[in-house]
N, C-alpha and C positions, 0 to 999 in steps of 0.2 A: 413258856412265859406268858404268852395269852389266855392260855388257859386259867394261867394262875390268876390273873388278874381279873376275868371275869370272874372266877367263884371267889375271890374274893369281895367281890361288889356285889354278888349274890348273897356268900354267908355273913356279911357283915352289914345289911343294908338296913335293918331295923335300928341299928345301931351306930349307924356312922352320918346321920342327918348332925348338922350341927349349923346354928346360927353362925351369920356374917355379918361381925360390923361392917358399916361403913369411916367410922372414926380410924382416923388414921394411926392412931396410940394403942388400936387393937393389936392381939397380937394375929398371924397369919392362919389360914382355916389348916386343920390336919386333918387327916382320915383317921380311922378308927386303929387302934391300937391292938395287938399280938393280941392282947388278953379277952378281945370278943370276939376271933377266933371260935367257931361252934368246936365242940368236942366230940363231932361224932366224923363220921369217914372221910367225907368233903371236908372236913376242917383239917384232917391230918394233911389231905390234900394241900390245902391251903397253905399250911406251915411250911411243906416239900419246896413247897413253889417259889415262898417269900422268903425261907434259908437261901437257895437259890441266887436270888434276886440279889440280896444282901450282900452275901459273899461268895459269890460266881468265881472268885479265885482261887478260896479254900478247898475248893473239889475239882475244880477245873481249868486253874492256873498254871504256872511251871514250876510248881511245887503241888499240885493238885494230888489230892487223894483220889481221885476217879481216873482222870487223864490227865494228862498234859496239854492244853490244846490253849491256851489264852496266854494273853499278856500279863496277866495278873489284874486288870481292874472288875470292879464288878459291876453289872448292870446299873447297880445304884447308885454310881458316882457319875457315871455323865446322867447386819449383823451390828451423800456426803463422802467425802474422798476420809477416810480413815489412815492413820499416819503411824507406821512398826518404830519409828522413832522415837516420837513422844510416848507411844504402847511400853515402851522398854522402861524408859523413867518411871512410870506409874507401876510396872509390875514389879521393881523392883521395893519401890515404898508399898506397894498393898499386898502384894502376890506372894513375893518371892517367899515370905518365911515359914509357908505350908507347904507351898508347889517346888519352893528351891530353888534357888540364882539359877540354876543352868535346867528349870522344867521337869526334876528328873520326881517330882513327887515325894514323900517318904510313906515307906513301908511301916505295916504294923508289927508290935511285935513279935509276929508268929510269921513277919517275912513271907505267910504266902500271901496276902492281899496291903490294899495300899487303903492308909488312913488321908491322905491327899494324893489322887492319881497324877500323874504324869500327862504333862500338858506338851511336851513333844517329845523328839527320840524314839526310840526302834520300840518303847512301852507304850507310848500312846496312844492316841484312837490317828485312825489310819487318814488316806486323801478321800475317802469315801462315806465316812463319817458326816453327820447333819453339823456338828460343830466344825467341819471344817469350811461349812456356807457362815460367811461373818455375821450376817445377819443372825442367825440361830446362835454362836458365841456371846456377841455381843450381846443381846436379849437376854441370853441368861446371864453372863457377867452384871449387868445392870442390875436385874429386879434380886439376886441371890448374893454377891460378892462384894466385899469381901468377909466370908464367913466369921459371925453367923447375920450377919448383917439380910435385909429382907425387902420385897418392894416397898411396902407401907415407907419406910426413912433409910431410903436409897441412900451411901453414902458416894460413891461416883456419882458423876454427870454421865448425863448419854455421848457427850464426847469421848469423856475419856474411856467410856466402856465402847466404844467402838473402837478405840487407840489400841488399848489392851489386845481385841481380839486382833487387831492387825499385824499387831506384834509376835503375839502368840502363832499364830497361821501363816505367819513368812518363815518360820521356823523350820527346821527335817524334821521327818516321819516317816512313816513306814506308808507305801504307795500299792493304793487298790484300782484292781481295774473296775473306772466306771463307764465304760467306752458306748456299753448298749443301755444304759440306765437310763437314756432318751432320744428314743429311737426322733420324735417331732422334735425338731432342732427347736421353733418357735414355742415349746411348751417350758424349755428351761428356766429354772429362775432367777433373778434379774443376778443373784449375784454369785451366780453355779460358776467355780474358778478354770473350768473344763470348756475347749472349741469342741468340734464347732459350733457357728450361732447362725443364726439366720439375718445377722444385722453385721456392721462391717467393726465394732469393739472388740478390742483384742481381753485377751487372759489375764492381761497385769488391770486392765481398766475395771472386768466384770468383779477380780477376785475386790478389789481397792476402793473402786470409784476414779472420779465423780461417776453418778449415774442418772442423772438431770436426762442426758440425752437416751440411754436407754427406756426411762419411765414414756418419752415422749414418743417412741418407736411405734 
């Protein structure tokens, strides 16, 4: 996957400079498109990498033509006290009728990959996932959702895009061990949902908030 993405920013770099408004009615920058792609060996490379990227489920989903080994999403579809209460109202007026009243996503249809991944349940991204820090959800929920919506004309508030994520990530999922993922207790970040810490705020505070007094630690 890194590999992909440097030669892609090598074979496309003549070619993927593009200006950036600052007007906000611009629309958002994009990278360079499949079709500048070079056509010589590196670029076949390139293509391997970004089919890959794309639809990591079609080859290596639970309907995969290669293995069997994922959940079905693919690489390319995947935070103040934040409240799973008010998150639920909001996801069910903005969210639910891509992601699905009960988070379970919808499949494409070729049923191996998902045209909206799954935002919890045994499909989802796991406890060890960066979307499962609120901060990281949130973030993206705000400047991206609700599809195709963009930062330039946000249509959440930063409220409710924290609501959402709080809602979303009090949810079941599939549980990863991240137990040695920091080994310096004090290097975690403020709002890592995982003990121990090097300060006396419990799990439900780090995952939630408030974090007034962690910022001041």
């Amino acid at each position: 996957m890194f590999n992909f993405l440097l030669l892609a920013c090598l074979g496309c770099r003549n070619n993927a400079i593009r200006e950036v408004s600052t007007d906000a009615s611009f629309n958002c920058w994009t990278g360079a498109g499949a079709y500048q792609i070079p056509t010589d060996s590196t670029g076949a490379i390139i293509r391997y990498g970004r089919e890959l990227i794309v639809h990591t489920a079609k080859y290596l989903g639970p309907k995969g033509t290669v293995a069997q080994l994922t959940n079905g999403m693919n690489c390319q579809n995947c935070h103040l006290e934040a409240d799973p209460v008010a998150g639920k109202k909001i996801y069910l007026t903005q969210c639910a009728r891509c992601h699905g009243i009960n988070g379970q996503g919808q499949p494409d249809s070729s049923d191996r990959e998902y045209t909206y991944p799954p935002l919890w349940g045994a499909k989802s991204y796991t406890t060890g996932a960066g979307m499962y820090r609120l901060s990281r959800l949130a973030g993206y929920i705000r400047n991206n959702m609700p599809n195709p919506m963009n930062y330039h004309q946000p249509v959440l508030t930063v409220e409710e895009a924290w609501d959402i994520a709080a809602f979303i990530n009090s949810q079941p999922r599939p549980v990863y061990d991240i137990s040695k993922d920091w080994p310096l207790v004090k290097q975690k970040p403020f709002d890592h949902p995982f003990g121990p810490y090097a300060d006396t705020f419990t799990e439900q505070q780090r995952k939630f908030g408030p974090w007034i007094g962690i910022f001041q630690q």
